[in-house]
Backbone atoms as SQL, in Angstrom:
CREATE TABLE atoms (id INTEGER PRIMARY KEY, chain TEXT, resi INTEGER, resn TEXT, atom TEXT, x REAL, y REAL, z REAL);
INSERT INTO atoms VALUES
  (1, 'A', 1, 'UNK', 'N', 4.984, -27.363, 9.115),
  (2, 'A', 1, 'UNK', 'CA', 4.109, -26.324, 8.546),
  (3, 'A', 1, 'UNK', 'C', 2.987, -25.960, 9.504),
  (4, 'A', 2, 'UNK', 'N', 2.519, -24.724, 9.510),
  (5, 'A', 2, 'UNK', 'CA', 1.478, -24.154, 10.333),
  (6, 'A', 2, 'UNK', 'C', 0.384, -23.877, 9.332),
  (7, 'A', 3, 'UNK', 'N', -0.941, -24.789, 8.975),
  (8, 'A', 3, 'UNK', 'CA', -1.700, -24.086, 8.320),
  (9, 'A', 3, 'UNK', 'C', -2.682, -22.732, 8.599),
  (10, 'A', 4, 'UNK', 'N', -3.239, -21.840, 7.887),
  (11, 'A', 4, 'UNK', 'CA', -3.715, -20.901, 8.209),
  (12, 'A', 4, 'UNK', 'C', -4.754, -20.747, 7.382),
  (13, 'A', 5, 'UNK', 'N', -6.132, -19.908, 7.624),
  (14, 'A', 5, 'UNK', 'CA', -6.592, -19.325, 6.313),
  (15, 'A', 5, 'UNK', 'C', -6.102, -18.037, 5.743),
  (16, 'A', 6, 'UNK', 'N', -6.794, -17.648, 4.804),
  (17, 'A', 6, 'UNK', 'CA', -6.142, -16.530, 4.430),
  (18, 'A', 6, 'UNK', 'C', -6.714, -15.311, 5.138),
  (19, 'A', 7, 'UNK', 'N', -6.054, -14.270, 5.557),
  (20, 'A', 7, 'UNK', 'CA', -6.754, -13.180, 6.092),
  (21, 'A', 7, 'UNK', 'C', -6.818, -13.761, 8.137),
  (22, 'A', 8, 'UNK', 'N', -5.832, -15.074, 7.995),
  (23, 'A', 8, 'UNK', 'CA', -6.204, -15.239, 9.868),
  (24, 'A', 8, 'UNK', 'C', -4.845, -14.341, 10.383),
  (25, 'A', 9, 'UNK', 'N', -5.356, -13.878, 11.663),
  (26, 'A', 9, 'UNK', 'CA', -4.011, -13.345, 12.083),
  (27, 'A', 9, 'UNK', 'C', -3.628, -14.090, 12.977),
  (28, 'A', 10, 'UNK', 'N', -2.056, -14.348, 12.681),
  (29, 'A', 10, 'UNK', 'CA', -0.659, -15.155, 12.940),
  (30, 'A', 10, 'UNK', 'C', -0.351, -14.342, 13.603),
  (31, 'A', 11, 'UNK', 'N', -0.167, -14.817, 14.797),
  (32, 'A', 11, 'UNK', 'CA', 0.499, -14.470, 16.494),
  (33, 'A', 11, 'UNK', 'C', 2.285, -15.514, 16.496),
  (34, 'A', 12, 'UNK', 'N', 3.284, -14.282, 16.157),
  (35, 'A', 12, 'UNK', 'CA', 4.152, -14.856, 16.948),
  (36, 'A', 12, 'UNK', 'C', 5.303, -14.250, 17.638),
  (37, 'A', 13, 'UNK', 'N', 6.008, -15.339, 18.146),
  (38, 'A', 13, 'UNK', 'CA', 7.235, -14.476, 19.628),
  (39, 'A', 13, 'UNK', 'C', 8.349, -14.833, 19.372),
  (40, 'A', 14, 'UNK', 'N', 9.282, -14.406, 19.154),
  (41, 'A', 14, 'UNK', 'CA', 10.478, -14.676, 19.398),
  (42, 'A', 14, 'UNK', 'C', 11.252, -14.528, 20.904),
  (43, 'A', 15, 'UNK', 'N', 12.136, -15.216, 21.644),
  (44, 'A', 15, 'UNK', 'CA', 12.579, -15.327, 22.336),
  (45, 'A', 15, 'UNK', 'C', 14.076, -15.474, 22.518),
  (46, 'A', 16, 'UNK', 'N', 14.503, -14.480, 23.758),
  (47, 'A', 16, 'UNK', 'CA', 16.112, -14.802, 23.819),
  (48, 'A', 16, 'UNK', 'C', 16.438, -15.415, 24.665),
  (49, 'A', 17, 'UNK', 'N', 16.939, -16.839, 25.067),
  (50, 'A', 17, 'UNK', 'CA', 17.266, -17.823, 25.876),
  (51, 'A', 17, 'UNK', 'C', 19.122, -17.529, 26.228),
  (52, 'A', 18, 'UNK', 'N', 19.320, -16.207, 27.446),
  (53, 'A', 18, 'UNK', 'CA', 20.277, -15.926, 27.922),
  (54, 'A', 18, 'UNK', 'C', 20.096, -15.848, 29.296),
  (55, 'A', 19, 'UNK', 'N', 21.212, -15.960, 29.905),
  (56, 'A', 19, 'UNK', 'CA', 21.813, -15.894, 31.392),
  (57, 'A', 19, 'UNK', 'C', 21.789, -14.164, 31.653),
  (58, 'A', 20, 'UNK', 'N', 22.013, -13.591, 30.819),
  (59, 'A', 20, 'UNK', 'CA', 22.174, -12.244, 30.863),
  (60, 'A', 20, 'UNK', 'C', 20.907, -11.555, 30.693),
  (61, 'A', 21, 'UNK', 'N', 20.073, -11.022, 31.970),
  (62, 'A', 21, 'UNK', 'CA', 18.762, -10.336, 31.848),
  (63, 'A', 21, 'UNK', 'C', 18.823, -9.030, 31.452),
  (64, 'A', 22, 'UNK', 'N', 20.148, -8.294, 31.020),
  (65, 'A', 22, 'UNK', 'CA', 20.317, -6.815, 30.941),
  (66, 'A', 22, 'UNK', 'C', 20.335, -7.037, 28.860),
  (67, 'A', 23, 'UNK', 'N', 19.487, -7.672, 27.803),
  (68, 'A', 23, 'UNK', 'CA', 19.772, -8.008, 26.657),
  (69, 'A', 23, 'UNK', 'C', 18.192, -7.510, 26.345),
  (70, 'A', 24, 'UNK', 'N', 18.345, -6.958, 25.307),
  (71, 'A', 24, 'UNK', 'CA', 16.465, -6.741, 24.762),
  (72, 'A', 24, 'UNK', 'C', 16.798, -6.977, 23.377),
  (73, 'A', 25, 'UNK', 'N', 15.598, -7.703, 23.052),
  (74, 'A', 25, 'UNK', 'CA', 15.007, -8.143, 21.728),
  (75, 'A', 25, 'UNK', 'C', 14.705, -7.245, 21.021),
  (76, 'A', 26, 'UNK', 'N', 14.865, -7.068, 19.404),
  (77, 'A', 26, 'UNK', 'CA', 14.073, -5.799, 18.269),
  (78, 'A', 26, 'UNK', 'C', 14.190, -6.489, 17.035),
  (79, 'A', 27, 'UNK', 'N', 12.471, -6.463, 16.450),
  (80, 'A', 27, 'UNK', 'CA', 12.396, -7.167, 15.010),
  (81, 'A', 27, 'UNK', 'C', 12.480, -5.999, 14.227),
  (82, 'A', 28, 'UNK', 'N', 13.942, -6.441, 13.603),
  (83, 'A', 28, 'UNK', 'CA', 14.177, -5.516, 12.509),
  (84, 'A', 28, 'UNK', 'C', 13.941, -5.638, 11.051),
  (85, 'A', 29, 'UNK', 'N', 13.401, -6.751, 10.435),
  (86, 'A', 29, 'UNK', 'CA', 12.866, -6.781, 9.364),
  (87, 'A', 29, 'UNK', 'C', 12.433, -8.302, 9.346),
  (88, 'A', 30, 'UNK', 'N', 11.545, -8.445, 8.788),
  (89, 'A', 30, 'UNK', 'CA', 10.659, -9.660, 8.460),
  (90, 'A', 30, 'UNK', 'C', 10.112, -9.830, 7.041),
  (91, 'A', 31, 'UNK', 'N', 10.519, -10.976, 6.268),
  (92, 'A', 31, 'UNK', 'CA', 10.281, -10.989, 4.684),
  (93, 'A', 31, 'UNK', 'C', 9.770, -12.458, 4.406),
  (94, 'A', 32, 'UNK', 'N', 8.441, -12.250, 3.857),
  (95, 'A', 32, 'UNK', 'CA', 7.917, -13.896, 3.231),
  (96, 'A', 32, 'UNK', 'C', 8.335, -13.757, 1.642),
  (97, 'A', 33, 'UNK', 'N', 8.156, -15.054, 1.932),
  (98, 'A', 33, 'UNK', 'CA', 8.537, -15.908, 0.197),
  (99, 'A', 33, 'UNK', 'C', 7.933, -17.077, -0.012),
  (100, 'A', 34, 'UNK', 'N', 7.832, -17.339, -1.489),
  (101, 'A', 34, 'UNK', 'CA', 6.917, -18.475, -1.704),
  (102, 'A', 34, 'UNK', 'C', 7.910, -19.376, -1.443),
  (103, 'A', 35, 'UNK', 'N', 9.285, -19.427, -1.595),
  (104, 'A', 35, 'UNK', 'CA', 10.134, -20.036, -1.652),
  (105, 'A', 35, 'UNK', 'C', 11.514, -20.177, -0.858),
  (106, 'A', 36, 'UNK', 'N', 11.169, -21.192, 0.377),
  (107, 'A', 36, 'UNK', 'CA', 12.128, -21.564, 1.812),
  (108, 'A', 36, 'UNK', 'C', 13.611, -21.022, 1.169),
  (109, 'A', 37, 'UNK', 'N', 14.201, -21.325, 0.141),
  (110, 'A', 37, 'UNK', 'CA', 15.507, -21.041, 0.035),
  (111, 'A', 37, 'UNK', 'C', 16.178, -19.725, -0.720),
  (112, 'A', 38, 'UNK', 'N', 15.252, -18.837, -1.260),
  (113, 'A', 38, 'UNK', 'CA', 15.206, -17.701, -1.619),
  (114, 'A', 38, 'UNK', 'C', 14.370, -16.355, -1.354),
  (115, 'A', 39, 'UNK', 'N', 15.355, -15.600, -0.855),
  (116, 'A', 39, 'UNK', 'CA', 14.459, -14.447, -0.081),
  (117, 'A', 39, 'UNK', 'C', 14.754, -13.025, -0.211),
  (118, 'A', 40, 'UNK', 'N', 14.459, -13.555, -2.089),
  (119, 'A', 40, 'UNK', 'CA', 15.538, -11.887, -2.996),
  (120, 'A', 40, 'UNK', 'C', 14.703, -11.910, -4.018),
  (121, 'A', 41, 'UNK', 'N', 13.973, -12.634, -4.861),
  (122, 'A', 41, 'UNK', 'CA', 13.546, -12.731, -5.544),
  (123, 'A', 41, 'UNK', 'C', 11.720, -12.707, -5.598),
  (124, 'A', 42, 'UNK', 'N', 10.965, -13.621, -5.430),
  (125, 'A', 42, 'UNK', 'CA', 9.885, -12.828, -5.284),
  (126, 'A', 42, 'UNK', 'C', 9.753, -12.515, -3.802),
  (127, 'A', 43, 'UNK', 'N', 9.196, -11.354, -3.108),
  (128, 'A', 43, 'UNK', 'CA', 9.174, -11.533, -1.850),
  (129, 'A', 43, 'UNK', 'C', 8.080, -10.564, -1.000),
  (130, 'A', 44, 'UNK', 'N', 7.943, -10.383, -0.144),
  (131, 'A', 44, 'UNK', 'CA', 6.771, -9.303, 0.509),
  (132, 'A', 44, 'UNK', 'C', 7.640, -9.279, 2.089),
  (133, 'A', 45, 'UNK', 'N', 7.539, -7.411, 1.906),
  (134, 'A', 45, 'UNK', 'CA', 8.099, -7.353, 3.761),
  (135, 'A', 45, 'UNK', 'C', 7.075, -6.770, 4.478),
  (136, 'A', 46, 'UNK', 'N', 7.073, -7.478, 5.183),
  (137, 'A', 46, 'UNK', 'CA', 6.145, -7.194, 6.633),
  (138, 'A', 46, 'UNK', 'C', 6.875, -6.010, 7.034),
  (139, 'A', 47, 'UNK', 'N', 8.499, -5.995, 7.774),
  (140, 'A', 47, 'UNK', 'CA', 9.012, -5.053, 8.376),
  (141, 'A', 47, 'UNK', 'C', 10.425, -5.116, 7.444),
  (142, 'A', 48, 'UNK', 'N', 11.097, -3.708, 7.304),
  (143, 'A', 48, 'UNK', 'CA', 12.189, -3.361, 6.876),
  (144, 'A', 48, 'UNK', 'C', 12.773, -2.451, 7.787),
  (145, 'A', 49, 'UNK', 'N', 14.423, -3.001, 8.176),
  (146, 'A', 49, 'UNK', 'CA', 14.705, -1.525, 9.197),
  (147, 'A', 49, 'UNK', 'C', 14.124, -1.243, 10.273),
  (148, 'A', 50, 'UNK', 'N', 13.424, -1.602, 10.458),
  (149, 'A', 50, 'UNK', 'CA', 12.161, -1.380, 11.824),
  (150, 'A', 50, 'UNK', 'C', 11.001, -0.793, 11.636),
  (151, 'A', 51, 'UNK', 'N', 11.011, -0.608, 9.971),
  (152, 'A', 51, 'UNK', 'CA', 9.530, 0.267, 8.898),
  (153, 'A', 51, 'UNK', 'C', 8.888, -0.242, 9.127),
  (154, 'A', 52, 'UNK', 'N', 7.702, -0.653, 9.538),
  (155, 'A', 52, 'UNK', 'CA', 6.581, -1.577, 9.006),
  (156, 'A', 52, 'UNK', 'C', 6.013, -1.041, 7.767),
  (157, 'A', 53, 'UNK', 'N', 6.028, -2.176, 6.572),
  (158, 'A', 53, 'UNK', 'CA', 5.220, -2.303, 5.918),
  (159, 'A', 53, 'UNK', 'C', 4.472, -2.717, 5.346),
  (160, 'A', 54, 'UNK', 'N', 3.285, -3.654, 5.961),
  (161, 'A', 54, 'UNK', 'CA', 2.412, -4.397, 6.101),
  (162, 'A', 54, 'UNK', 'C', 1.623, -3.794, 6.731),
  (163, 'A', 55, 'UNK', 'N', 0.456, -3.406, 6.183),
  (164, 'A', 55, 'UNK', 'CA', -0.799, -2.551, 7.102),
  (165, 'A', 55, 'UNK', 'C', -0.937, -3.084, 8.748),
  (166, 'A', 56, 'UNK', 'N', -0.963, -4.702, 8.415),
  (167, 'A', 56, 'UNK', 'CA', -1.831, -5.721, 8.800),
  (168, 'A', 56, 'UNK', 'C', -0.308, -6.316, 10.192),
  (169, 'A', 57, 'UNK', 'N', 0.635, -5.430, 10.171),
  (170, 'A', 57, 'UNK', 'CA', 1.600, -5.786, 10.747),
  (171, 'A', 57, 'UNK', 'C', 1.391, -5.006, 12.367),
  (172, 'A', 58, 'UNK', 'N', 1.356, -5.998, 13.111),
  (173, 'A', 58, 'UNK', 'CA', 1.081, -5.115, 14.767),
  (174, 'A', 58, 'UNK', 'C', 2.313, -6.240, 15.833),
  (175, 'A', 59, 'UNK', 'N', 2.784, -4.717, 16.962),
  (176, 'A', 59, 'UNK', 'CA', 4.156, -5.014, 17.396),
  (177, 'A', 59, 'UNK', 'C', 3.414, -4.813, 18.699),
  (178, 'A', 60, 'UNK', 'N', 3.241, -6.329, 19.412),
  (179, 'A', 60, 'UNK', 'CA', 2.654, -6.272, 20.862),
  (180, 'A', 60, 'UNK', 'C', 3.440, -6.132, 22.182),
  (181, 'A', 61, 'UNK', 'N', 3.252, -5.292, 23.229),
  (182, 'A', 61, 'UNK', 'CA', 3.750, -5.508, 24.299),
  (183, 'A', 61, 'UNK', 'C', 4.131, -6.565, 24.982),
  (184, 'A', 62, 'UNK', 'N', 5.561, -7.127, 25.395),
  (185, 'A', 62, 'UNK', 'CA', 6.099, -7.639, 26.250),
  (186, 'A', 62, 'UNK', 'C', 6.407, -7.032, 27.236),
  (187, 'A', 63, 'UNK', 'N', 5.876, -8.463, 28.677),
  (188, 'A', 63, 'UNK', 'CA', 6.478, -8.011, 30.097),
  (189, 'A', 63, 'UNK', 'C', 7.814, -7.913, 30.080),
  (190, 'A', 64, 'UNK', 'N', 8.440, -8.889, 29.156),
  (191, 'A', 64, 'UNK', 'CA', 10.185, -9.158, 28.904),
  (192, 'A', 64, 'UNK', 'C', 10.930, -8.774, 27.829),
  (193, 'A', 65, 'UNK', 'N', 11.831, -8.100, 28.588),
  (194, 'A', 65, 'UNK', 'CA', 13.074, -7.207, 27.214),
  (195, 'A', 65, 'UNK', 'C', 13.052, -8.080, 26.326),
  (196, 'A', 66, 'UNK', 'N', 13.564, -9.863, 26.888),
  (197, 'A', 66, 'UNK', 'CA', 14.246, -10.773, 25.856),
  (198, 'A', 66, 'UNK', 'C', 12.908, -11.450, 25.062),
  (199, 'A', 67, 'UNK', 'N', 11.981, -10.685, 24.819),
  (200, 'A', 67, 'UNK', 'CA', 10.829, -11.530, 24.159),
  (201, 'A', 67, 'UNK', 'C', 9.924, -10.566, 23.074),
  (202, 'A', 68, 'UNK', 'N', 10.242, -10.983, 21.673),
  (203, 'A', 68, 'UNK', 'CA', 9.137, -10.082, 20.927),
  (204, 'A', 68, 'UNK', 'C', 8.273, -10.691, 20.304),
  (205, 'A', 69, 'UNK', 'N', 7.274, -9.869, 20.056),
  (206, 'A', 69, 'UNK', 'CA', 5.991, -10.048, 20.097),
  (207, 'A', 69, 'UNK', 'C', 5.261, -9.273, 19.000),
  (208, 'A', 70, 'UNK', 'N', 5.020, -10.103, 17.978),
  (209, 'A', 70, 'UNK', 'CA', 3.783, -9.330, 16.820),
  (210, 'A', 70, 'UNK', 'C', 3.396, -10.044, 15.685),
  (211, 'A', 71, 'UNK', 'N', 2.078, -9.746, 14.972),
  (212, 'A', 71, 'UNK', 'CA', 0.971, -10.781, 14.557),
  (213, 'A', 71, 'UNK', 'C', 0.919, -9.347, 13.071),
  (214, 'A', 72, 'UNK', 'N', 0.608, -10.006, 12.034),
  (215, 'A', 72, 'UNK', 'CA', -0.151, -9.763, 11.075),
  (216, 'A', 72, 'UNK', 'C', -1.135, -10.498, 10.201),
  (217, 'A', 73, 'UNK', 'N', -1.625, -10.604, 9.319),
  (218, 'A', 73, 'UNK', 'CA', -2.643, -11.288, 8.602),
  (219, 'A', 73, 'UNK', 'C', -1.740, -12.126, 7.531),
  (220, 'A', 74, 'UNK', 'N', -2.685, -13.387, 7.929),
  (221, 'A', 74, 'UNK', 'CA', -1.884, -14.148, 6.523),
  (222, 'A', 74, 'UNK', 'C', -2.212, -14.103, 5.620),
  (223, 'A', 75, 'UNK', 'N', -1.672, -13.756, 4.314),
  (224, 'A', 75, 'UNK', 'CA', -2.040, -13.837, 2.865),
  (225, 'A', 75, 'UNK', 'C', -1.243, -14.860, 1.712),
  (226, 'A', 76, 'UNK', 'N', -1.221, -14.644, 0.862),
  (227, 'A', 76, 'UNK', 'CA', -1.075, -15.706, -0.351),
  (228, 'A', 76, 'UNK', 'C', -0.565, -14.739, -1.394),
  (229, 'A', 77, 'UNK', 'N', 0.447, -15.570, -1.807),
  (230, 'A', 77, 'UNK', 'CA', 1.401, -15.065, -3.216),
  (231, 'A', 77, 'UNK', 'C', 0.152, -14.816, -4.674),
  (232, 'A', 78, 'UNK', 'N', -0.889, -14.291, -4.508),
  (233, 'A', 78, 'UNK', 'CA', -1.371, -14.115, -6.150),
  (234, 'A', 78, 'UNK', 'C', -1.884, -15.862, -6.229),
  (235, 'A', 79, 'UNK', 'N', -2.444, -16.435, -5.052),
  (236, 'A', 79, 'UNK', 'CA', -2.350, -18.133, -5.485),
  (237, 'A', 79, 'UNK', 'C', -2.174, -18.980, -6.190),
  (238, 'A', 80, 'UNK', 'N', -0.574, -18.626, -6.550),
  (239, 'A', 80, 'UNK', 'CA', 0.017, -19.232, -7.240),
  (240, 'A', 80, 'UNK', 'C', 1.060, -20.042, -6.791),
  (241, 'A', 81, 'UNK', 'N', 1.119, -20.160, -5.208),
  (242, 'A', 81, 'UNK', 'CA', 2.114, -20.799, -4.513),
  (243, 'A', 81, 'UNK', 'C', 1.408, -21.285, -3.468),
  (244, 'A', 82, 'UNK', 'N', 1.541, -22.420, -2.984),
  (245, 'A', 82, 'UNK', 'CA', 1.224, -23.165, -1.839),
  (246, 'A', 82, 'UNK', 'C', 1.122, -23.185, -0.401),
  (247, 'A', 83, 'UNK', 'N', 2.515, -22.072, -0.170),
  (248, 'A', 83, 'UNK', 'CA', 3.209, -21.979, 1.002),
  (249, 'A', 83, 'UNK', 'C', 3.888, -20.568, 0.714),
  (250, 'A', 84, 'UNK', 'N', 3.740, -19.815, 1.951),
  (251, 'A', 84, 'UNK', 'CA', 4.665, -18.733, 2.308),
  (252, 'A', 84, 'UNK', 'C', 5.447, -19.029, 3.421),
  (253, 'A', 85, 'UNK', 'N', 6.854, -18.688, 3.115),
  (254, 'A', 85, 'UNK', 'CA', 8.241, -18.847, 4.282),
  (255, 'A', 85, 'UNK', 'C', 8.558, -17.892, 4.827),
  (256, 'A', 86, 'UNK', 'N', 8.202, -17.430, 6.083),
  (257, 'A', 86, 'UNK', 'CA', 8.849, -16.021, 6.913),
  (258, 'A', 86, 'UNK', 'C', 10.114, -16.406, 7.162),
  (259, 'A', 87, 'UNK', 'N', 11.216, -15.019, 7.081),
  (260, 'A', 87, 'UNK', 'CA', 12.310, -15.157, 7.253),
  (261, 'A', 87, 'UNK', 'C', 12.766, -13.692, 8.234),
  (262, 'A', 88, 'UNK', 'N', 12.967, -13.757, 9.583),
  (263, 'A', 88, 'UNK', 'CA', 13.102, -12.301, 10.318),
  (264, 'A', 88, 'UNK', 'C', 14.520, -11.921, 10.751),
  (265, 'A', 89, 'UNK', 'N', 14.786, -10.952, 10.980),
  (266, 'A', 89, 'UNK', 'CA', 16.035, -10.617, 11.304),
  (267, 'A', 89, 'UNK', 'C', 16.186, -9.888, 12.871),
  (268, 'A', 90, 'UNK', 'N', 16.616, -10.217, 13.680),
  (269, 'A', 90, 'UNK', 'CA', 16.058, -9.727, 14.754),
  (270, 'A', 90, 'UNK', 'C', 17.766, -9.340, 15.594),
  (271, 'A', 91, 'UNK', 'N', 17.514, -8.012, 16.070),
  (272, 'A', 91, 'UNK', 'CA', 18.812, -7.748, 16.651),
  (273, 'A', 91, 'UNK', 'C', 18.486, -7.427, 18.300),
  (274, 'A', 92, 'UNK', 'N', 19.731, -8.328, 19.294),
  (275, 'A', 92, 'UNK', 'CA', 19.942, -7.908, 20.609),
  (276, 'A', 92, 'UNK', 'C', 20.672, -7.222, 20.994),
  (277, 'A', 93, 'UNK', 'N', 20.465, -6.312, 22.076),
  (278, 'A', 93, 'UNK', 'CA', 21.116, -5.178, 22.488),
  (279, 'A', 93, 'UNK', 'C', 21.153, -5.421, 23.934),
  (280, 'A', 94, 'UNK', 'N', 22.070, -4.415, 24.242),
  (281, 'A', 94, 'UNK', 'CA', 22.001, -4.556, 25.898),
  (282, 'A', 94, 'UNK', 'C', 21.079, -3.244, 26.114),
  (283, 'A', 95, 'UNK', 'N', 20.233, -3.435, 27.683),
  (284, 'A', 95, 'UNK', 'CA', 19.383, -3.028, 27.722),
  (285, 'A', 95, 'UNK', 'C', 19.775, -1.784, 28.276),
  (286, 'A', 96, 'UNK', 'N', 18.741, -0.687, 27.663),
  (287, 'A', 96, 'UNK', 'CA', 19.397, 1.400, 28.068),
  (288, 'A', 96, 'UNK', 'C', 20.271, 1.369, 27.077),
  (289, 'A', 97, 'UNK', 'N', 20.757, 0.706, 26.324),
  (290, 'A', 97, 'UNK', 'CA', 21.635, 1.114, 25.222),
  (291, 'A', 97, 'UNK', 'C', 20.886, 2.073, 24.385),
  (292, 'A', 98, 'UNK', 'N', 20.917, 3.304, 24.525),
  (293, 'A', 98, 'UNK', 'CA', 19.811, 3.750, 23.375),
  (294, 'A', 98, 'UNK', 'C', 20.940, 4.390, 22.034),
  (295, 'A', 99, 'UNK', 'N', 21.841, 4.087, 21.942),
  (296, 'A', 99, 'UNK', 'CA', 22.492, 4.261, 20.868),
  (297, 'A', 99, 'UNK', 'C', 22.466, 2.821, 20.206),
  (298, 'A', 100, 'UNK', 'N', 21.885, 1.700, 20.644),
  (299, 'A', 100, 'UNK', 'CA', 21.903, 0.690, 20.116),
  (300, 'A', 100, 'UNK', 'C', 20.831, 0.723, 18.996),
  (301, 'A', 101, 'UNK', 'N', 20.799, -0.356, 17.696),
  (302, 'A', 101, 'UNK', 'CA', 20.110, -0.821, 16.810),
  (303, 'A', 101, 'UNK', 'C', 18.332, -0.987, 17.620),
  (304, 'A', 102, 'UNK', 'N', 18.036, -1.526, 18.799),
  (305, 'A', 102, 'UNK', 'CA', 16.911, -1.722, 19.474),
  (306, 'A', 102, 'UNK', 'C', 15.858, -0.612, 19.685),
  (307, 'A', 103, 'UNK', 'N', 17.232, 0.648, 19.677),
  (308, 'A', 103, 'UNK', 'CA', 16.588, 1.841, 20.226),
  (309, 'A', 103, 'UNK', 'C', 16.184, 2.657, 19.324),
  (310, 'A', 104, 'UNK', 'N', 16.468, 2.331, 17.728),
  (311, 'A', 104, 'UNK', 'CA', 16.393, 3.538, 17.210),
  (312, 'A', 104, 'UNK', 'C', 14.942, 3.534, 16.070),
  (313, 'A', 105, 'UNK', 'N', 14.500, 2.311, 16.871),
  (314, 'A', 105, 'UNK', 'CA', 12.941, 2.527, 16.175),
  (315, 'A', 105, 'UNK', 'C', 13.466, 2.204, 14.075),
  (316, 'A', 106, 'UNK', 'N', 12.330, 3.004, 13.383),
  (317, 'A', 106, 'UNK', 'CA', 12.163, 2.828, 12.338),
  (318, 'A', 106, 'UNK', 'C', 13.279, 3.473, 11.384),
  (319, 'A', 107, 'UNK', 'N', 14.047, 2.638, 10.217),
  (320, 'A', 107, 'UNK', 'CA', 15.389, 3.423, 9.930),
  (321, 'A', 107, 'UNK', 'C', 15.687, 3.465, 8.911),
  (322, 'A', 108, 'UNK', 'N', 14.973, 4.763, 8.257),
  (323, 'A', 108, 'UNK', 'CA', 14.918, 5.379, 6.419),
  (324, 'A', 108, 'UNK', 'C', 16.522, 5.222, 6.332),
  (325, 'A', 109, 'UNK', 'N', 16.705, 4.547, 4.901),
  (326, 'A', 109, 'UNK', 'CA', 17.941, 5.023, 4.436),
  (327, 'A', 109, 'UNK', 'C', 17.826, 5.587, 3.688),
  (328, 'A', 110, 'UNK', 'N', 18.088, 6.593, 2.986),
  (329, 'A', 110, 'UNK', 'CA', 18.293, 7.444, 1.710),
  (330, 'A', 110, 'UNK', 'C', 19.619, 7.560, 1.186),
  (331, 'A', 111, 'UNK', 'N', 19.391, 7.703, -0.135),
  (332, 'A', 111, 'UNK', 'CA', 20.688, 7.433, -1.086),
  (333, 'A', 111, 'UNK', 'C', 21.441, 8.931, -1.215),
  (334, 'A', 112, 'UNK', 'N', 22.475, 9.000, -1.250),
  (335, 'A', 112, 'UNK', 'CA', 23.521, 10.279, -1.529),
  (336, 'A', 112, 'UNK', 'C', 23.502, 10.530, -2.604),
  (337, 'A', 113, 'UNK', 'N', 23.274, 11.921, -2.727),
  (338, 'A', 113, 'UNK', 'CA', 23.437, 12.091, -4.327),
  (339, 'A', 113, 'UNK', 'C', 25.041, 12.448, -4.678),
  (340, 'A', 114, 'UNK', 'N', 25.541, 11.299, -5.512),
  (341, 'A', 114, 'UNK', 'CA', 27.119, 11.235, -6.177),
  (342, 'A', 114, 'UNK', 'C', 27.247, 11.812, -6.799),
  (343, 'A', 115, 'UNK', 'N', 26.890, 13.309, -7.196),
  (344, 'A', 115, 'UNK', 'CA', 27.183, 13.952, -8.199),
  (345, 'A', 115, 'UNK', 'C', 28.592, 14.988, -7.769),
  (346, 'A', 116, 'UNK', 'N', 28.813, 15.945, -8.448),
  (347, 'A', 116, 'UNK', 'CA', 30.399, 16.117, -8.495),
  (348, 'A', 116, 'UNK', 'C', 30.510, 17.038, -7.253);
């Protein structure tokens, strides 16, 4: 566990440990929970899709493709829980791929309307 106060901002990096320097890193969604083994039920997203939505959510410059980088503020479930569990989803691409997932930034889905 990493303790924090509430309202400190949490600095962190993910890293890609490859032989292959032509690979870039992209956090595509990031979701806390009060609860390590469920992450559907109550929950808060920092990032969706590549949305940010967390005010308090900031995406810092790396010198390195294979390394990402970003900090938001820590907060608390309504303090009614002890502990919050980040859970991120992070996709690699090869690098100039701009048809890749890395490249396409923030990614609304909208629903089809099924009507006749």
């Amino acid at each position: 566990p990493y303790y924090v106060d509430l309202n400190q901002v949490l600095f962190l990096q993910a890293s890609l440990h490859s032989s292959d320097p032509n690979l870039v890193v992209f956090v595509d969604t990031c979701v806390a929970s009060p609860d390590p083994s469920n992450f559907r039920t109550v929950t808060y997203e920092l990032i969706r899709s590549g949305c940010i939505k967390d005010p308090t959510y900031i995406s810092y410059y790396s010198p390195y493709s294979s390394v990402a980088r970003f900090a938001f503020n820590a907060f608390s479930f309504v303090n009614r829980y002890p502990s919050v569990y980040l859970q991120c989803e992070l996709a690699v691409c090869r690098h100039n791929d701009y048809s890749s997932r890395c490249y396409q930034g923030c990614v609304s889905r909208f629903k089809r309307n099924a009507g006749s």
